[in-house]
N, C-alpha and C positions, 0 to 999 in steps of 0.2 A: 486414808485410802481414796477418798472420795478427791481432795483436794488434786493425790497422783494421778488420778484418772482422766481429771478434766485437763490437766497440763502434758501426761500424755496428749487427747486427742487435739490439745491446741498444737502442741509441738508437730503432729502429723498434719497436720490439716494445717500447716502452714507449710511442711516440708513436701506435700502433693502439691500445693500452688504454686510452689517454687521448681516443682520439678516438670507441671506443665507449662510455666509461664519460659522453663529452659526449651522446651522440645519444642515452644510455638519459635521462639527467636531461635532455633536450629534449624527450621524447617522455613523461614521467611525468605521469599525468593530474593536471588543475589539478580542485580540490575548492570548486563550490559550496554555502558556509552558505544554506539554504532556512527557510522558515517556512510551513507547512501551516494549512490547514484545520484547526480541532479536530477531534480524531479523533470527538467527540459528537456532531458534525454526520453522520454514518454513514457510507451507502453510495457515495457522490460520492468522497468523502474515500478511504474504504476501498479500492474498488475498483476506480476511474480514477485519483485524483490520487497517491498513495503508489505504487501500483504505476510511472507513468511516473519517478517522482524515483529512486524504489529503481532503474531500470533505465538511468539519464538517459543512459548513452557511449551505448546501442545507441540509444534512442528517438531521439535526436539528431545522431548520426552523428560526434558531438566527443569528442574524450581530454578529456573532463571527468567528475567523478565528481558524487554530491548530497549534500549531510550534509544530508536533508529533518528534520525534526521539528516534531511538530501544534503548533500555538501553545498548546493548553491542557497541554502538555509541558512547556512551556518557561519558565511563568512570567510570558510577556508579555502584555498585556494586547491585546486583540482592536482596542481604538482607536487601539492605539498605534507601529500596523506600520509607517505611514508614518515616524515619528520616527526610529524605528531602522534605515531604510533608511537614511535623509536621512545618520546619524552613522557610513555606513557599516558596520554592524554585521551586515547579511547580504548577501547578491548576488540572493536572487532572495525574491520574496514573494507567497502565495499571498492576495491584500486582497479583506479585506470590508469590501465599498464602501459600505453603510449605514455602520457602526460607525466611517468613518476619514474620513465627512463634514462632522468638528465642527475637523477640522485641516483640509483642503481640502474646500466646499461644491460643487465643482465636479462631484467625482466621482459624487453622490446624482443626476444631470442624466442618469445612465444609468436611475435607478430610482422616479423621481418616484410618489407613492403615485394611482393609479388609470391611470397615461399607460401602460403597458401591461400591461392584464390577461391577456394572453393570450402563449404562446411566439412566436406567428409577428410581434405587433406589438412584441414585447421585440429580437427580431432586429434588427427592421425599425433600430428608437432605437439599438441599439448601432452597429451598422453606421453610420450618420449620424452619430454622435457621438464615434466613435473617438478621431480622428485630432486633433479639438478637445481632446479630453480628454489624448489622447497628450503632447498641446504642454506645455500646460496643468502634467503631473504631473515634464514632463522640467524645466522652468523652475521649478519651485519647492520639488523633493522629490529633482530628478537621477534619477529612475527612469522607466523607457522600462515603455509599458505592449505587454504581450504577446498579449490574448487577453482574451474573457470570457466568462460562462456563467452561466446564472443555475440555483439551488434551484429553484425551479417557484414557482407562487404562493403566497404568503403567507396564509392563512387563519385561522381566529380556532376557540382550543380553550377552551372554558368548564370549570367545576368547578359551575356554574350552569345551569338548562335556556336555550337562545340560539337562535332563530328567527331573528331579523333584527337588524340594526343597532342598533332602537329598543329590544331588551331588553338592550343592555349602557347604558344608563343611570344613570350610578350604582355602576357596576362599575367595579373598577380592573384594568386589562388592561396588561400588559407591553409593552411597544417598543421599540425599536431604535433610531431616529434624529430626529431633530426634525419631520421633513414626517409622519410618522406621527402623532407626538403629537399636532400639530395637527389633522389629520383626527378623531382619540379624542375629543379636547376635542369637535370641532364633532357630535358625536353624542349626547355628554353622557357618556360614560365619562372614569376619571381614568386619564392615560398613566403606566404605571408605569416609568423607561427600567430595565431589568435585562442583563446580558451572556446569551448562552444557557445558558452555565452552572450561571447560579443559579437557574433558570428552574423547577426540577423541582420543588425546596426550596421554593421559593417558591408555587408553586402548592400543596405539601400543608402548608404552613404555613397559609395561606389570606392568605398578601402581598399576591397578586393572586389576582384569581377570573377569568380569564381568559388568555392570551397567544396570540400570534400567529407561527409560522413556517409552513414548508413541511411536509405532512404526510409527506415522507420521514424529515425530520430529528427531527420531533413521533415518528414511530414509532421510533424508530432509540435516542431519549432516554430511552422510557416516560412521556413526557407522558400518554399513555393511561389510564395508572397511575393517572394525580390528576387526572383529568380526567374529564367524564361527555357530555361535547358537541362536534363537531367543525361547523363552519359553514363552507361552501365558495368565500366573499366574495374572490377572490384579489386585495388590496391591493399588492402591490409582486409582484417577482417575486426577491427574495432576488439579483442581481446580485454576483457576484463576478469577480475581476481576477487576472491575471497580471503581474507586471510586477520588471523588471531594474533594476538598480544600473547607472547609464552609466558607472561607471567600469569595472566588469564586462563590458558591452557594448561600449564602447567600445577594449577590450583584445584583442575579435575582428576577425578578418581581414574583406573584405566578405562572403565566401561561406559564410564562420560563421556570420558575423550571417544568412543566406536560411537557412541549414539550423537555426540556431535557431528562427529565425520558424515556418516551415514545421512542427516537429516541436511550439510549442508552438499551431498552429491546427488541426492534426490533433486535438489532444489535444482542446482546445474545442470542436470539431464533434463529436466522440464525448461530449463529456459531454452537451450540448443535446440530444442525442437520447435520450440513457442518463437523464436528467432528466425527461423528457417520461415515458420508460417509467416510471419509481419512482413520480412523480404521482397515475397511474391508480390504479396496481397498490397503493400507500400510504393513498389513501384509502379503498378497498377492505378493506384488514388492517385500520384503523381503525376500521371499523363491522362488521369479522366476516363481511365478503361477499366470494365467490367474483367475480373469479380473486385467487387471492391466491398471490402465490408466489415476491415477493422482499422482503417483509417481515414481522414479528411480525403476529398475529390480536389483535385487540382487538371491544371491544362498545361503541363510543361511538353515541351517537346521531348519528344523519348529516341536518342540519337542510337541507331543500331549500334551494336559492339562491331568493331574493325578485327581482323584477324592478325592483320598486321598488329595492332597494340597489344594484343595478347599476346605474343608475341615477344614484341618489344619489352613487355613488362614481364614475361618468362626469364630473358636474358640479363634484365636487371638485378637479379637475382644472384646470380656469381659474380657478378660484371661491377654491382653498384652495392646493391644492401650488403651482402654481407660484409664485406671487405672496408666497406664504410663503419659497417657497427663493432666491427672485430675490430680496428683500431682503437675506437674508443673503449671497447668494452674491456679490451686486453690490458688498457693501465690502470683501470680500476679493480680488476677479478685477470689474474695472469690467466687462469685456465679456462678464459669462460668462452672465447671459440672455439678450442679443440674442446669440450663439454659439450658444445653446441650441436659440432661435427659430430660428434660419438653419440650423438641421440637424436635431435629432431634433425638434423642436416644428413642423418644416417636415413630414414623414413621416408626422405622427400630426394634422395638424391645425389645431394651438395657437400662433397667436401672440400 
């Protein structure tokens, strides 16, 4: 009796350690591979998007942890997110939707060059187009898109004095993605396409005598640096994505997947707003004018906006971007301009 009793409580008291040592390895968080924003691109980057991944269990409410790292970290090239989603090779990916238009044309349909210059009509396009796009990026990439947010507008910084559209003439001004180029072309400027990277180099090289982003990200680089002109033309609005790995997704329970959703639209709604603030406050450092006080001071020349280029880059719009991005996008996705028409081209106007 004695003997059974001791080999009962071995038998328990090894079937309790075995049944805590299962509950701790059930409950060990699962590690999402992430791909960032370049950390070049600044204060978006620096102080919403790295901050939520470095904190992802608490920000999301899931025993998950982030391996985040910026993409210009890592080696990979900024066109080439979606590929390496596709091959499975991270779980979550922070796309810049310019630069990953030459693999899918569908996603540039959030950021068409002139369709919206401003934050409240850029809202307006993503909202309408989401869900198009959602389908869209799950069918041909397996990645679920989560959110999006744009840089602010896109504006054009010279190394050349620049007034209006019609003094880049003959300049060759850096770009990002094919609906831009063509806009450059029809102005008379040559598109130079360069990554943001090489962008600084290349301006005091004198490769291009021009380039075009956001004046957060222009302050945040020292664009300022090799540069003597900032023009306030807002061409695109710098669009960027969130979006999951379905197999990653797919591996969540339903209420995972709402409290994912949830924790990454919170994050997008504070960037949209947080984007809007750095805009002002960026162009401002850029020309050395007060309020300045969440970026570097600079002395660029700050060329007023022309009514005529607004204009002209209104008309662009039926006239050049679409028509340009609908040819391409149409041999890749048959329905992706009438998709486009029937929702964000429905909001803004355009069909």
């Amino acid at each position: 009796m004695l003997h059974f009793t001791r080999f009962t409580r071995t038998v328990l008291a090894a079937s309790a350690l075995w049944v805590s040592s299962g509950i701790a390895c059930a409950q060990a968080p699962v590690t999402y591979k992430v791909i960032g924003q370049p950390a070049a691109t600044g204060l978006i980057q620096k102080n919403y998007e790295k901050p939520f991944f470095d904190d992802f269990a608490a920000r999301t409410g899931l025993n998950i942890k982030a391996d985040y790292k910026a993409i210009d970290q890592l080696g990979i090239k900024d066109t080439e997110q979606l590929r390496v989603m596709k091959a499975g090779l991270f779980d979550i990916v922070s796309l810049r939707v310019s630069q990953n238009s030459r693999d899918e044309p569908t996603l540039l349909g959030l950021d068409l060059v002139g369709a919206a210059p401003d934050y409240a009509t850029a809202r307006k396009v993503y909202e309408a187009y989401k869900n198009t796009l959602d389908k869209r990026l799950q069918q041909s990439f397996q990645v679920k898109l989560l959110g999006a947010w744009p840089f602010g507008p896109q504006i054009i910084f010279c190394k050349k004095p620049v007034a209006s559209l019609a003094d880049l003439k003959g300049l060759k001004v850096r770009t990002y993605d094919q609906n831009l180029s063509k806009f450059m072309e029809s102005v008379g400027a040559t598109p130079v396409p360069l990554a943001f990277t090489e962008v600084h180099q290349s301006l005091s090289l004198g490769v291009v005598d021009c380039a075009i982003t956001g004046p957060s990200s222009a302050n945040s680089s020292g664009w300022p640096e090799v540069t003597t002109h900032q023009y306030a033309l807002g061409v695109q609005m710098a669009v960027n994505a969130y979006a999951i790995g379905l197999k990653a997704w797919n591996k969540l329970k339903p209420d995972e997947q709402a409290k994912l959703q949830a924790a990454f639209t919170k994050l997008t709604d504070e960037i949209w707003t947080y984007s809007q603030e750095l805009t002002t406050d960026s162009m401002n450092c850029n020309a050395g004018k007060e309020p300045c006080k969440l970026n570097k001071k600079f002395k660029l020349v700050d060329s007023p906006l022309q009514d005529a280029d607004k204009k002209v880059l209104t008309d662009a719009v039926a006239r050049i971007s679409v028509p340009t991005w609908a040819e391409i996008c149409d041999k890749a996705n048959k329905t992706c301009s009438a998709d486009w028409k029937a929702t964000a081209g429905k909001v803004i106007g355009i069909q």
